[in-house]
DRENLUM-731118 format. One line per field, with one value per residue (C-alpha): residue number from 1; residue in three letters; y, x, z. Coordinates in nm, 4 decimals, always signed. Layout:
BEGIN
resi [NUM/...]
resn [ALA/...]
Y [Y/...]
X [X/...]
Z [Z/...]
***
This chain:
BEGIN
resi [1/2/3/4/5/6/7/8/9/10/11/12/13/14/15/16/17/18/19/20/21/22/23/24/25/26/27/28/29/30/31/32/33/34/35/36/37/38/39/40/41/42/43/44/45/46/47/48/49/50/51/52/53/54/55/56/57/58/59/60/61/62/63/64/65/66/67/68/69/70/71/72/73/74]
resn [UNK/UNK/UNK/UNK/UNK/UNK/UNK/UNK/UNK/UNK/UNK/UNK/UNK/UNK/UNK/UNK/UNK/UNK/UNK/UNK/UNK/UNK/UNK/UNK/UNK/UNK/UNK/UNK/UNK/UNK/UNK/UNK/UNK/UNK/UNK/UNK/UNK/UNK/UNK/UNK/UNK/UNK/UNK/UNK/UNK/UNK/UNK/UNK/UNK/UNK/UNK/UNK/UNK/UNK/UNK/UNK/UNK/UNK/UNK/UNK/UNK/UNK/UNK/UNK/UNK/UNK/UNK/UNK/UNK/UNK/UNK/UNK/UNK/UNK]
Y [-3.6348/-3.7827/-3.6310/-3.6582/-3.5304/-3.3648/-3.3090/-3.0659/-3.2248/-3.0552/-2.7560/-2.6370/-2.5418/-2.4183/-2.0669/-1.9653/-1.6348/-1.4835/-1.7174/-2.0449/-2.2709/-2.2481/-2.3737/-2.2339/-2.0118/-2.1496/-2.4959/-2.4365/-2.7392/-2.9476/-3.0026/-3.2668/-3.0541/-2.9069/-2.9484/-2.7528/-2.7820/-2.6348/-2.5789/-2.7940/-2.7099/-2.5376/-2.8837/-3.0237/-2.9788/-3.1319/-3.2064/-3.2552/-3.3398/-3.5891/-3.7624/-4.1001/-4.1477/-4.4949/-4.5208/-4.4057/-4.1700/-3.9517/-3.7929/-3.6221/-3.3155/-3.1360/-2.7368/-2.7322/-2.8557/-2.6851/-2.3550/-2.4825/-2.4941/-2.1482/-1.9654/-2.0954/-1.8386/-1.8346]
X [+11.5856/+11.6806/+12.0340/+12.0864/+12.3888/+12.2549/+12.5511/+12.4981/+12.5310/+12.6036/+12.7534/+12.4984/+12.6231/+12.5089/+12.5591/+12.5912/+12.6248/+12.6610/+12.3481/+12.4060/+12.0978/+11.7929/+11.5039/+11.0879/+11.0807/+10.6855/+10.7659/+11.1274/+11.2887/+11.0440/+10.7275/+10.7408/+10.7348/+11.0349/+11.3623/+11.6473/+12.0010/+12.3427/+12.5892/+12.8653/+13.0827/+13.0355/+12.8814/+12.7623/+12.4597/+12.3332/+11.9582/+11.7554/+11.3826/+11.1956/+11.0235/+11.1508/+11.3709/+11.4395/+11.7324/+12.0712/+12.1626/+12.3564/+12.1455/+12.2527/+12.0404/+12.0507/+12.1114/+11.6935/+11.6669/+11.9649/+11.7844/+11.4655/+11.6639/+11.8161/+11.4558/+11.3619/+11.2712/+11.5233]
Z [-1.0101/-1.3422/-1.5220/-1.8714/-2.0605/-2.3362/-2.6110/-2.9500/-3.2598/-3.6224/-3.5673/-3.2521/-2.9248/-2.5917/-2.4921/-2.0919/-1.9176/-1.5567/-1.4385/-1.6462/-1.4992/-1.7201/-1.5321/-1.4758/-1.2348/-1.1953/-1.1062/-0.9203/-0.8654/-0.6636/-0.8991/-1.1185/-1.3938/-1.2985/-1.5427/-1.5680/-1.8237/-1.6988/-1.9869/-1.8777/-2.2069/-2.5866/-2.6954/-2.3494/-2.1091/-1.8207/-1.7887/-1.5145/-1.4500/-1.2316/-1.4684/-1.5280/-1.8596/-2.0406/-2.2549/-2.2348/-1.9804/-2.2857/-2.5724/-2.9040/-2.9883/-3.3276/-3.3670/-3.4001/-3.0750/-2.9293/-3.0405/-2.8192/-2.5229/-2.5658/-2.6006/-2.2008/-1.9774/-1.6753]
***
């Protein structure tokens, strides 16, 4: 699986509560559609999918964004 830290940029941050991984319930964790982010702090995430990513293994993400990853269904 691929891990990104995902940090919020511009006054966006991540919100958790009593279950804090986001992920499909469809595709679990072994499809390879599967992803999932884990709040790791206010302006930090951790990302996960097993699709391949080039580039740096830390990404910026503005409050648009941020809001994208808050509407997932668990």
């Amino acid at each position: 699986m691929a891990w990104r830290v995902i940090q919020a940029n511009g006054g966006a941050f991540f919100v958790t509560n009593d279950s804090p991984v986001c992920f499909h319930e469809y595709y679990g964790f072994v499809k390879p559609e599967s992803e999932f982010i884990f709040p790791l702090a206010a302006r930090m995430t951790l990302f996960g999918c097993w699709q391949r990513h080039v580039g740096a293994p830390k990404i910026w993400l503005d409050k648009r964004v941020v809001r994208k990853f808050h509407g997932r269904p668990k």
